[in-house]
N, C-alpha and C positions, 0 to 999 in steps of 0.2 A: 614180557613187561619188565621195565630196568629200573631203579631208583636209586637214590645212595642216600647217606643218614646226615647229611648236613645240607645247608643252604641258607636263602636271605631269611635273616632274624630279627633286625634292628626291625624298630613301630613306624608302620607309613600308613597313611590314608591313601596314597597314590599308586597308580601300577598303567606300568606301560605293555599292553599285550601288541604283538603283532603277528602277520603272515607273511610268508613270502616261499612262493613257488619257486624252487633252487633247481632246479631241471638236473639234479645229479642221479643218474641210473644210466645204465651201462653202455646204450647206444650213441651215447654223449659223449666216447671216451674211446673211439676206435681205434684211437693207437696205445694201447694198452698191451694189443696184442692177446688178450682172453676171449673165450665166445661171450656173448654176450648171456651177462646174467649177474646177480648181486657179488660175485667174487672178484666182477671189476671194481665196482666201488671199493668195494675192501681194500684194492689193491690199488687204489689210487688217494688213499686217508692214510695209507701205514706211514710214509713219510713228510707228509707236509709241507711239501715243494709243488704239490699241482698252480698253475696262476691262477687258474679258473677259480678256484675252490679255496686260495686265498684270499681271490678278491669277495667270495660270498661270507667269507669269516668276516671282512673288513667292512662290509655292508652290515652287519649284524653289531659288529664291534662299536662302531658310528651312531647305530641309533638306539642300541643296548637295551630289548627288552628285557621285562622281567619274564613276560611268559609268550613263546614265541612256535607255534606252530608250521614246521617248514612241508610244505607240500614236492611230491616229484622224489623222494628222498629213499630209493631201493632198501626193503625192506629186508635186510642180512640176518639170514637161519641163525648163526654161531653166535648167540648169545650178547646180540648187539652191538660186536664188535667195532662194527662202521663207523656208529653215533659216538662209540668213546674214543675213535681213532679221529672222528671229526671234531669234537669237542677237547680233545688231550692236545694232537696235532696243530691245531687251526685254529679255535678258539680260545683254548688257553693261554696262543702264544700274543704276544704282539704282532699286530701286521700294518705296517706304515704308518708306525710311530702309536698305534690307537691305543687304548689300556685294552689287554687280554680282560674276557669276561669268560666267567665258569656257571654251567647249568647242573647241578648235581642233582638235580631229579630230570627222568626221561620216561615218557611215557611212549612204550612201541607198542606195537600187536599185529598181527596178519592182518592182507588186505587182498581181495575180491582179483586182483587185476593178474594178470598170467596164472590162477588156479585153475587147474583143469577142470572142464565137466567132460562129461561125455554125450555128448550132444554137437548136433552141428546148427550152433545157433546164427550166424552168418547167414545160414542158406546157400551155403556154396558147392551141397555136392559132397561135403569131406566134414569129419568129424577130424580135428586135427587134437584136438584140448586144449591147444592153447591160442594166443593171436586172436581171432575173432570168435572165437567158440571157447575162450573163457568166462570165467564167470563175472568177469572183468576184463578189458583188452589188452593185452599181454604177452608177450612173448616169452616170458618163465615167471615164476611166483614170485610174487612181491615186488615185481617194476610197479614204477611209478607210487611208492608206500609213501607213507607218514611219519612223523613224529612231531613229539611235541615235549619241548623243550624249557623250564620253571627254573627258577630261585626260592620258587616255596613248594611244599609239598603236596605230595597228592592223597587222597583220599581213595585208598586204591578199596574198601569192600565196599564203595558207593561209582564205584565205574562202572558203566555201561556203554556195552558195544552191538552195533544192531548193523553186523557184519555179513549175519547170514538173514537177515529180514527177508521173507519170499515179498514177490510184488503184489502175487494172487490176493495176501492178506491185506493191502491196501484196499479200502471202499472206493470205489467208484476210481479207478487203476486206469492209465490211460496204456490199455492194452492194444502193442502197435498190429495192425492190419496189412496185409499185402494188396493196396491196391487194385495190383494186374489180376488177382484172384478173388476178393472179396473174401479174405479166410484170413484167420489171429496169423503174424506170421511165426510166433512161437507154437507150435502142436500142443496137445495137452500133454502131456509127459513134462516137454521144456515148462511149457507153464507154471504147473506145479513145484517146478521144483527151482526157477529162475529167482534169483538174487537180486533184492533191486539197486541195494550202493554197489557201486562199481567201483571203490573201495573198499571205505568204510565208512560208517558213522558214530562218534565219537562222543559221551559225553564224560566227561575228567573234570572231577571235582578236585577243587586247589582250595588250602588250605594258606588264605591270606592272613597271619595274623590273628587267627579266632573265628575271621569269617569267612565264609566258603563262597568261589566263584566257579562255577559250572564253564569248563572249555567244552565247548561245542563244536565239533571236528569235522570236518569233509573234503571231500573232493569231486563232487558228481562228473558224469565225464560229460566232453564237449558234444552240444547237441549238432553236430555234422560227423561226417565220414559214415554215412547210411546212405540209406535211397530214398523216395517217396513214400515208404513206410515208413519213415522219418523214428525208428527205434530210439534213437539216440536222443533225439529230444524230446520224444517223450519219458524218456528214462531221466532225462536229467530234471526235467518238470517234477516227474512226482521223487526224485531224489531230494531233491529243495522243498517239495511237499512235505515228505518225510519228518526234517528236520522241522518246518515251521509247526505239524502239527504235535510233535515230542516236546515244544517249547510250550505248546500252549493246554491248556487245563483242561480243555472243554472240548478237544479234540484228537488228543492221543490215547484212548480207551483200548483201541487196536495193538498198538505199540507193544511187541515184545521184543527183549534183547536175546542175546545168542545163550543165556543159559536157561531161558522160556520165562524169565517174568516180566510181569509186565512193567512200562517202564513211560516215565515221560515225567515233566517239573510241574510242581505244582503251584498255584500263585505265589506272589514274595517272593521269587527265585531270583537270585542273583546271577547272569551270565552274560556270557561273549561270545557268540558264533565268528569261527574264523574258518579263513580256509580261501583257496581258489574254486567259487561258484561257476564257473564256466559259462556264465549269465549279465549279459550286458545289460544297466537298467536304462539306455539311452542312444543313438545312433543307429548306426545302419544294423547294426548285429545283434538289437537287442529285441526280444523274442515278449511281447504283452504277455501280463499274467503270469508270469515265471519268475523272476527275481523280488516282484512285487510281493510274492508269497511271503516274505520275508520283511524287506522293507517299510512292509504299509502294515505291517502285521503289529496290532496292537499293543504287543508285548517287547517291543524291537522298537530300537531310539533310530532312527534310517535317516534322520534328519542330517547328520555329519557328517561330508562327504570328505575323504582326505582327496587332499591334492597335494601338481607337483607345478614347478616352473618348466621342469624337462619335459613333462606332457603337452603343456598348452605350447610348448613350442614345437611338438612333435610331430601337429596336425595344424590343419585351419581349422577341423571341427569342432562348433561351441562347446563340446564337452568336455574337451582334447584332455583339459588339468583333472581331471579324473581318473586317468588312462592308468591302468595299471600291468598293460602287457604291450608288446613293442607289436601288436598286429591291428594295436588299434580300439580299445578295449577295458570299461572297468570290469573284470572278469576276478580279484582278489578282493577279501569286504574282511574287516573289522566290524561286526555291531554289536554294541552293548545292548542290553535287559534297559528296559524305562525305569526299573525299579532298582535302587540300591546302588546307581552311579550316577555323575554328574563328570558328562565331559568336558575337559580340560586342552584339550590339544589333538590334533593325526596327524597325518600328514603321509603322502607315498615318496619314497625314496628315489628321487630321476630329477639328478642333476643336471641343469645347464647347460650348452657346451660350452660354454666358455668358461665354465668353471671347473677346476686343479680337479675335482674329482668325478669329472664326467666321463674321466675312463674306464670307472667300475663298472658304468653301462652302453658303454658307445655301440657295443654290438652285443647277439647271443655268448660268442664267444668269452666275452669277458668276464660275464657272470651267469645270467639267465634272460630267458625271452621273457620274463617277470618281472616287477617290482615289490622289495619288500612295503609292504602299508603295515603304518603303525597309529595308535590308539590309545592317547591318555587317558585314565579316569579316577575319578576320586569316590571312594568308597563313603554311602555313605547310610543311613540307619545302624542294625545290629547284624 
């Protein structure tokens, strides 16, 4: 966990949060010439010449949140070095013409994806530890990590992280089945002992001015690359389960985080779930009952959807300006708490083509298969 002692001060009622899935980790970066593991990013932030990673500062620079949750973001053992190489590097600097913006609180921590178990959760035959038989899919520890990035500060002895939450403790757990066998296809050993974020789950109290906004973190992972035991979506169901029932009062009783208390907001709570959901609420990809968990959820403003003019021309499909990933997809979400904001503005970042700065996203390449979405609000009670 990283912070520093200064940041935004001046009195605002306003604050722009965002997410944006930056697809920086190591298989992204093959001509680095390292194996593949968080010592490429490191080695691709020490100097500040990557374009790729230019143009994700410049995307960030352009719409300047205050508090900005980057998903996909390799999560580096040596004492965070990545995030200050990417913030010192990148962020700092000016990047085509923008004003440099500085984050001097960072909130990191471990995450679920390339940790080894020893199990072969796959079913393949091989207990490998990593790849499909982590505790999270992964190819070494901490692909595909988090962070989350302020101008105000955090409330770090009211953090909570529900990193290692078993599934088994969830009630009524859509524990996945084999099909071809009619048997859990976790045994009981994996059962017990299986992780349900496939990251993590995140709640980061910030310290707006006096009053406290709950970031709400995640990443569940994409409900395909399984089989008819459809594992994966049912992992990502109750991963978004998870989080809606931590927000809500009257249903996170179960709820412990990773130092065993128990843990969840209580009414009047001020917050912001961010994060890439991996959960379409509309078209061909999206899965009833799963993103709804969140959006229809009484304590969740779901009413504001950000759009783009890049999206709705991306597609013919009616929901196209929604799309917040180049496959086709609202799969990134901003939502505020019903309580204690009044939105003001969003909006997802996917320029036009025909406009000067459609080349931060014209392909993967240039930035991410992502869009950052961003999220004004105005604070407002005590």
């Amino acid at each position: 966990m990283l912070s520093a002692e200064h940041g935004k001060t001046e009195s605002s009622d306003t604050l722009r949060v965002a997410t944006f899935n930056v697809s920086m980790e190591s298989t992204n970066y093959p001509s680095s010439g390292l194996p593949p593991g968080d010592d490429v990013l490191k080695e691709i932030l020490s100097d500040g010449n990557n374009p790729q990673v230019k143009n994700i500062a410049e995307i960030i620079q352009r719409t300047a949140p205050d508090i900005i949750l980057l998903n996909e973001f390799d999560y580096i053992k040596s004492q965070g070095d990545g995030v200050r190489a990417f913030i010192q590097n990148y962020l700092n600097v000016s990047q085509h013409g923008q004003p440099a913006i500085d984050y001097p609180y960072v909130y990191l921590a471990p995450v679920n994806t390339g940790e080894p178990s020893p199990f072969d959760l796959d079913n393949d035959g091989k207990a490998t530890g990593t790849g499909g038989d982590a505790w999270g899919f992964g190819l070494y520890p901490g692909q595909y990590g988090m962070v989350v990035l302020s101008k105000y500060p955090f409330v770090h002895d009211q953090v909570h992280s529900l990193q290692t939450f078993k599934w088994k403790d969830m009630p009524g757990a859509q524990k996945p089945v084999d099909p071809a066998t009619d048997t859990p296809w976790y045994n009981q050993e994996e059962w017990a002992e299986f992780r349900l974020s496939s990251k993590s789950h995140w709640d980061i109290p910030v310290n707006v001015n006096g009053r406290i906004v709950h970031v709400l973190a995640m990443h569940p992972t994409p409900p395909n690359f399984d089989g008819d035991e459809d594992r994966n979506g049912k992992r990502n169901h109750d991963e978004i389960r998870l989080m809606a029932d931590y927000l809500s009062p009257d249903k996170g009783e179960y709820i412990t985080d990773d130092e065993g208390k128990q843990s969840g907001l209580p009414e009047n709570t001020r917050f912001v779930l961010a994060g890439d959901f991996n959960a379409a609420d509309a078209g061909d990809k999206h899965r009833p009952g799963v993103i709804e968990q969140l959006i229809d959820n009484r304590y969740v403003n779901g009413n504001v959807i950000p759009e783009s003019e890049g999206g709705r021309e991306y597609s013919t499909e009616p929901y196209s300006r929604r799309f917040t990933a180049h496959w086709g997809a609202r799969a990134d979400y901003v939502l505020p708490s019903r309580y204690g904001f009044e939105v003001t503005g969003s909006g997802v970042f996917w320029p036009e083509k025909a406009s000067p700065l459609y080349r931060l996203v014209k392909d993967r390449e240039a930035s991410s298969d992502h869009r950052l979405v961003w999220l004004d609000v105005k604070l407002t009670g005590k």
